[in-house]
MMTF fields as JSON, N, C-alpha, C and O atoms, coordinates in Angstrom:
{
  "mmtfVersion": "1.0.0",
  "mmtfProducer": "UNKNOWN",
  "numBonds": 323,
  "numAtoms": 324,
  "numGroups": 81,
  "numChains": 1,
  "numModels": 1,
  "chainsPerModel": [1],
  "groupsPerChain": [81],
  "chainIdList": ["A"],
  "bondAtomList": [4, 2, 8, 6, 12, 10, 16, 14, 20, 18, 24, 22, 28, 26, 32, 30, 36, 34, 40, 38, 44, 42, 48, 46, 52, 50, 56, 54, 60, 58, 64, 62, 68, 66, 72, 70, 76, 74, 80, 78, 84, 82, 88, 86, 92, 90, 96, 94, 100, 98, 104, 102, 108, 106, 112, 110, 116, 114, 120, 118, 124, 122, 128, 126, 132, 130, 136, 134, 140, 138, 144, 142, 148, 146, 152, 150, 156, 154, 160, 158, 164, 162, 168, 166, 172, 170, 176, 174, 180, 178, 184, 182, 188, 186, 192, 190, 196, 194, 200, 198, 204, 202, 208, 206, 212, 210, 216, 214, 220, 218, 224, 222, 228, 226, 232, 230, 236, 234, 240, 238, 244, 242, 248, 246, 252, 250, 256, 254, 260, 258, 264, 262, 268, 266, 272, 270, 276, 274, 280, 278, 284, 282, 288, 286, 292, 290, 296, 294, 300, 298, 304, 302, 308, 306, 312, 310, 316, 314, 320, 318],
  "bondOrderList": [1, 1, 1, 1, 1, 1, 1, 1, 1, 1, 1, 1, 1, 1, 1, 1, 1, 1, 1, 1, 1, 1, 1, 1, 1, 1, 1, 1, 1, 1, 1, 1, 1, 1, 1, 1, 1, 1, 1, 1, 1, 1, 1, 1, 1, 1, 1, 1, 1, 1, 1, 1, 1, 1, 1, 1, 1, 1, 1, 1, 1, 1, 1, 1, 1, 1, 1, 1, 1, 1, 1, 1, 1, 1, 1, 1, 1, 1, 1, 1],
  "groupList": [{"groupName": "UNK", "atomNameList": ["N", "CA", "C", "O"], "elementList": ["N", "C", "C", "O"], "formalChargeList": [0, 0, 0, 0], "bondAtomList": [1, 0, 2, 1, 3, 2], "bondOrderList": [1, 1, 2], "singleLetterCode": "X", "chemCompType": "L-PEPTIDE LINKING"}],
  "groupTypeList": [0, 0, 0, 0, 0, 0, 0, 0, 0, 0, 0, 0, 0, 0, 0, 0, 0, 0, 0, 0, 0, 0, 0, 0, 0, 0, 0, 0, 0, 0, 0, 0, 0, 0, 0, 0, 0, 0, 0, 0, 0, 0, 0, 0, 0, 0, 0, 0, 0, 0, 0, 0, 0, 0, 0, 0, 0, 0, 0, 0, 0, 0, 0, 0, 0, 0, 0, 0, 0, 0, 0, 0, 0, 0, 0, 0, 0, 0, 0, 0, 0],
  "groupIdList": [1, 2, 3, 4, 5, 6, 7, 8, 9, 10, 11, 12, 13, 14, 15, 16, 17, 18, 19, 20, 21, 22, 23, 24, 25, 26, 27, 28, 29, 30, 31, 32, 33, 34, 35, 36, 37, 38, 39, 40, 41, 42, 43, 44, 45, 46, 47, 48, 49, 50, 51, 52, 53, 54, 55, 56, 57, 58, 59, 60, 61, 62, 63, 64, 65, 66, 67, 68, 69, 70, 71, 72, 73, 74, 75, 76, 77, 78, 79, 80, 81],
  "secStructList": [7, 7, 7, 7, 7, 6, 6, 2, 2, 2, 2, 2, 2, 2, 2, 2, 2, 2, 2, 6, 6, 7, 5, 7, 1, 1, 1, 1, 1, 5, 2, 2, 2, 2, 6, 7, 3, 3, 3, 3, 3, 3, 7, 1, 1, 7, 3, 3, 3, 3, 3, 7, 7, 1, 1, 6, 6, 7, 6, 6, 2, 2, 2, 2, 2, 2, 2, 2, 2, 2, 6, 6, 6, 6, 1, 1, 1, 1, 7, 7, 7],
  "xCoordList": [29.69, 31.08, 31.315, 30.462, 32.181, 32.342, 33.122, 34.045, 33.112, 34.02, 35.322, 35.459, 36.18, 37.837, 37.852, 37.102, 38.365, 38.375, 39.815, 40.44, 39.886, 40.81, 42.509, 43.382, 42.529, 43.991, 43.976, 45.102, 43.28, 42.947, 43.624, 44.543, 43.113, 43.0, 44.757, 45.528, 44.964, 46.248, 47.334, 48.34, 47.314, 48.063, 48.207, 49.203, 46.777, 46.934, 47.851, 48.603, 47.396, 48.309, 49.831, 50.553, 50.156, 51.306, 51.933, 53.131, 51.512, 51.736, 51.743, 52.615, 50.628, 50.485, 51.951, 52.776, 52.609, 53.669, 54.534, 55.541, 54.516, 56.085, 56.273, 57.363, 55.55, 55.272, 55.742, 56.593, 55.32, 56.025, 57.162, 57.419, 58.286, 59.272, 59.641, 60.686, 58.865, 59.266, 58.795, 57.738, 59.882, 59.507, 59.5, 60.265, 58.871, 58.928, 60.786, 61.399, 61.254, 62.509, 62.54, 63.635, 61.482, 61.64, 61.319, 61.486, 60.677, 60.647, 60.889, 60.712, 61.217, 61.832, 60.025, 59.909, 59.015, 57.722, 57.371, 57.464, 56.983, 56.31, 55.336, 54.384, 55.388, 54.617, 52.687, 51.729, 53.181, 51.98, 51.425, 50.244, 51.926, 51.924, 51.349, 50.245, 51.911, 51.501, 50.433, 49.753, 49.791, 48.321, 48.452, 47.638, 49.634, 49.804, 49.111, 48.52, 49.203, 48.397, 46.811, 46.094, 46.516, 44.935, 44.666, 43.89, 44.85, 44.332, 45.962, 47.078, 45.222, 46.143, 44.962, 44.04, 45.647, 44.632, 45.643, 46.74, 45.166, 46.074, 44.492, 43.367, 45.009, 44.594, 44.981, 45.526, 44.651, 45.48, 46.965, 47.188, 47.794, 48.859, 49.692, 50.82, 48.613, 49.667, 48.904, 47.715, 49.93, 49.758, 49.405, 50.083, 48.454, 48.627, 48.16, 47.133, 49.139, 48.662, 48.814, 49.488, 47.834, 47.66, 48.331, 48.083, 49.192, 49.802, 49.119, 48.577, 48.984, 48.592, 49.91, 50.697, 50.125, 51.411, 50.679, 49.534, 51.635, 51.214, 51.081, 50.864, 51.182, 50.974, 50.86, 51.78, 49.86, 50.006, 51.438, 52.062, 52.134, 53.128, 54.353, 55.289, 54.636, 55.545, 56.36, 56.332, 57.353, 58.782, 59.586, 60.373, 59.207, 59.721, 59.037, 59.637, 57.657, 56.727, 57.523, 57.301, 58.604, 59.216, 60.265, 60.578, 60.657, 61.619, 60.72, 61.175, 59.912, 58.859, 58.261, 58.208, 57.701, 57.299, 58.361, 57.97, 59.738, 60.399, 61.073, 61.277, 61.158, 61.118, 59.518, 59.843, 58.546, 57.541, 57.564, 57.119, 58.417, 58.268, 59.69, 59.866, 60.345, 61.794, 61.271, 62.004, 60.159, 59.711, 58.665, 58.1, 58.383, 57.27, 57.602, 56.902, 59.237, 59.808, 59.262, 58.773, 59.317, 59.218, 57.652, 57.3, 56.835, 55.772, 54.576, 53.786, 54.733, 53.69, 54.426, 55.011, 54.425, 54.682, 55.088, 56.145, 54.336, 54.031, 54.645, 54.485, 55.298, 55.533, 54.68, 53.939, 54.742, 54.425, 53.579, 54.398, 52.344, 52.334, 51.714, 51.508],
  "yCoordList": [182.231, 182.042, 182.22, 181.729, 182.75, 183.03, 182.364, 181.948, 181.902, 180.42, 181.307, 182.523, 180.354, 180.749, 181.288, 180.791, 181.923, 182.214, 180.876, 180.192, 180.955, 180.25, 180.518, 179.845, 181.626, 182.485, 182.075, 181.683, 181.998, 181.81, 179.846, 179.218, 179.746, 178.009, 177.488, 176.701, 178.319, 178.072, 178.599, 177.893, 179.478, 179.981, 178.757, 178.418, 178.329, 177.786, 176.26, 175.789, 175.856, 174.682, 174.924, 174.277, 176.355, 176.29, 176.301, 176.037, 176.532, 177.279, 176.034, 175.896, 175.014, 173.15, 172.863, 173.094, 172.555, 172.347, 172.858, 172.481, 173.86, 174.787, 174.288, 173.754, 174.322, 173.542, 172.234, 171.824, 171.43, 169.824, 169.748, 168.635, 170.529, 170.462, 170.555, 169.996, 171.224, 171.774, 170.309, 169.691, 170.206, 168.843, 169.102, 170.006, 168.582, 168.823, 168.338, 167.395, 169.342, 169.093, 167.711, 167.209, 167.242, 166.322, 164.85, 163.768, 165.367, 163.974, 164.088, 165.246, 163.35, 163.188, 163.364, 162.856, 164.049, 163.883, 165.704, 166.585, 165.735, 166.773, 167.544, 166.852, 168.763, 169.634, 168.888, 168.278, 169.53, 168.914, 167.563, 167.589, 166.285, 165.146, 165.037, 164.504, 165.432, 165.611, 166.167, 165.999, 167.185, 167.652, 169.191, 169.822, 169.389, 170.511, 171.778, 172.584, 171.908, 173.299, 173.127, 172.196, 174.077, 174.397, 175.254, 174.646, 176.458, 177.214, 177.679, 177.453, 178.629, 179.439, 180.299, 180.01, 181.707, 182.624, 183.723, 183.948, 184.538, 185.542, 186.879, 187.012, 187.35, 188.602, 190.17, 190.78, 190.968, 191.575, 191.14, 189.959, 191.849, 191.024, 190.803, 191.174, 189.972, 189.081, 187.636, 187.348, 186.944, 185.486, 185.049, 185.454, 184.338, 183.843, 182.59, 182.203, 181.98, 180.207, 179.834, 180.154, 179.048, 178.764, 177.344, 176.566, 177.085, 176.521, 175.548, 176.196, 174.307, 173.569, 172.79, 172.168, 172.868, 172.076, 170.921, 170.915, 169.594, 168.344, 168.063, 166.904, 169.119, 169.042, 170.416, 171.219, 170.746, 171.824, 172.138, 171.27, 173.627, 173.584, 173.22, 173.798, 172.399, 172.138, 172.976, 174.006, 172.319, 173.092, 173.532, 174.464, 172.753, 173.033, 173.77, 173.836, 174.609, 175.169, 176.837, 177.395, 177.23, 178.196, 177.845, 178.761, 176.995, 176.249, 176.149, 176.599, 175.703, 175.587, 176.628, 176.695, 177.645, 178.695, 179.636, 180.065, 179.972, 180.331, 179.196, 179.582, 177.604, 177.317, 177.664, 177.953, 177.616, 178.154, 179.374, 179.645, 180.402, 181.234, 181.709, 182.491, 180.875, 180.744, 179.916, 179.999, 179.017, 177.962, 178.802, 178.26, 179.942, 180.804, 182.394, 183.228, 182.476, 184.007, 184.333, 183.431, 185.444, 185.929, 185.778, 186.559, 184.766, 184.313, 185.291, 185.169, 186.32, 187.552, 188.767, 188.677, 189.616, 191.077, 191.286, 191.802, 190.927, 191.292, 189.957, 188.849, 190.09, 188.811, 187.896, 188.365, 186.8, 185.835, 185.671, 185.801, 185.456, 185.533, 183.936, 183.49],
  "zCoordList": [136.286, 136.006, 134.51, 133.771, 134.05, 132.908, 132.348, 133.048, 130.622, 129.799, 129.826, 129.699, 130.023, 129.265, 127.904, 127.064, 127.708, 126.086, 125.776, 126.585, 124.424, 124.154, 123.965, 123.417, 124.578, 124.765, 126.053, 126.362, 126.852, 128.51, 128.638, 129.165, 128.267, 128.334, 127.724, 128.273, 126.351, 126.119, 127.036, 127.108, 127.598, 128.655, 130.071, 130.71, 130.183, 131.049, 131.177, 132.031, 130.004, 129.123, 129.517, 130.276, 128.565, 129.034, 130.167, 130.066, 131.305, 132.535, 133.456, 134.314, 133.237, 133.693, 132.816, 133.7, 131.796, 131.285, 131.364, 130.765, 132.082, 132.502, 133.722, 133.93, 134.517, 136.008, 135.803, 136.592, 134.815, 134.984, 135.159, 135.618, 135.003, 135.147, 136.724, 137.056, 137.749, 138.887, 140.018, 140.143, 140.56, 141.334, 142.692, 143.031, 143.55, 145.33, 145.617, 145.115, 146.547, 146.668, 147.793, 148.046, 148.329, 149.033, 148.697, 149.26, 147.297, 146.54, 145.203, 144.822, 144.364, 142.953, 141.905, 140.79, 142.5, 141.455, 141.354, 142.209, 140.041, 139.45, 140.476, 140.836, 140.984, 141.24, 140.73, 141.205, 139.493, 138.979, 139.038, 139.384, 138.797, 139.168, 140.727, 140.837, 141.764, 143.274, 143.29, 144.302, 141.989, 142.194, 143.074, 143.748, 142.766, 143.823, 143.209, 143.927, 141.941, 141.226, 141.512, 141.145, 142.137, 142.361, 141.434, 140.697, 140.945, 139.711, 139.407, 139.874, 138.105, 137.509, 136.629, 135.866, 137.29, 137.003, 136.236, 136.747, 134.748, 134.614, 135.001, 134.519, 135.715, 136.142, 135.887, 136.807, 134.39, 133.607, 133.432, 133.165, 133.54, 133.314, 134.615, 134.938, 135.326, 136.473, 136.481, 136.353, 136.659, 136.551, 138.291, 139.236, 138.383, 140.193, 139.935, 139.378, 140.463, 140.67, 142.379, 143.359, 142.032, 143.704, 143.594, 142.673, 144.609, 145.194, 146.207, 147.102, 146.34, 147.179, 147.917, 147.204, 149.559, 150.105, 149.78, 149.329, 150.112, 150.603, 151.675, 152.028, 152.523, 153.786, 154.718, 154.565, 155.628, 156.37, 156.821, 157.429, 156.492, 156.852, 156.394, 156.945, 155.512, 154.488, 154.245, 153.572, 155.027, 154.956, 153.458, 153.291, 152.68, 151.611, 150.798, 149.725, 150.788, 150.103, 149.324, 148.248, 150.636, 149.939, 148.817, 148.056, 148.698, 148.057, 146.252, 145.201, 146.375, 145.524, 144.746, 143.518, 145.819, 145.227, 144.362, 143.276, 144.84, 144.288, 142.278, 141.127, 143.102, 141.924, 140.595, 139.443, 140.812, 139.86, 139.173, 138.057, 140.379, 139.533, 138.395, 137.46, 139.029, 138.04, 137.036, 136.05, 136.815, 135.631, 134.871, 133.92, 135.162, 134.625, 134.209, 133.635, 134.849, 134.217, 132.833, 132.152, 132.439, 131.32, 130.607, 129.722, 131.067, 130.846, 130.355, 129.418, 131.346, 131.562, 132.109, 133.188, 131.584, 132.226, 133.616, 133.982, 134.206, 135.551, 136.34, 135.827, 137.504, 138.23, 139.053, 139.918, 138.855, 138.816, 140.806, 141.715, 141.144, 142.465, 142.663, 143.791]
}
């Protein structure tokens, strides 16, 4: 496995802190807070963060995904998956 460089790691920083803002629409807590971010990977210039529901099926997961990537526009070149 190979180290983050430190452009890697700051990105990722930012990207955990752009996310704090984004809350589950079914409860009043942070994306992040719920533990919902599993990675965040930039892959040339596309960003992919994996998404964890709180539950199989989670009705609100589209709701979500669209908010992340409205909290991460402009971030990287390429859109956000």
């Amino acid at each position: 496995m190979n180290a983050l460089s430190a452009s890697d790691l700051a990105l990722r920083d930012e990207v955990v802190s752009l996310l704090g803002s984004v809350e589950d629409p079914e409860l009043p807590i942070s994306i992040v807070d719920l533990g919902m971010i599993g990675s965040v990977v930039l892959d040339g210039g596309r960003l992919v963060v994996a998404l964890i529901p709180t539950f199989l099926g989670c009705p609100a997961q589209l709701f979500i995904e669209h908010d992340i990537r409205q909290a991460l526009e402009g971030l990287v070149p390429e859109p956000v998956e």
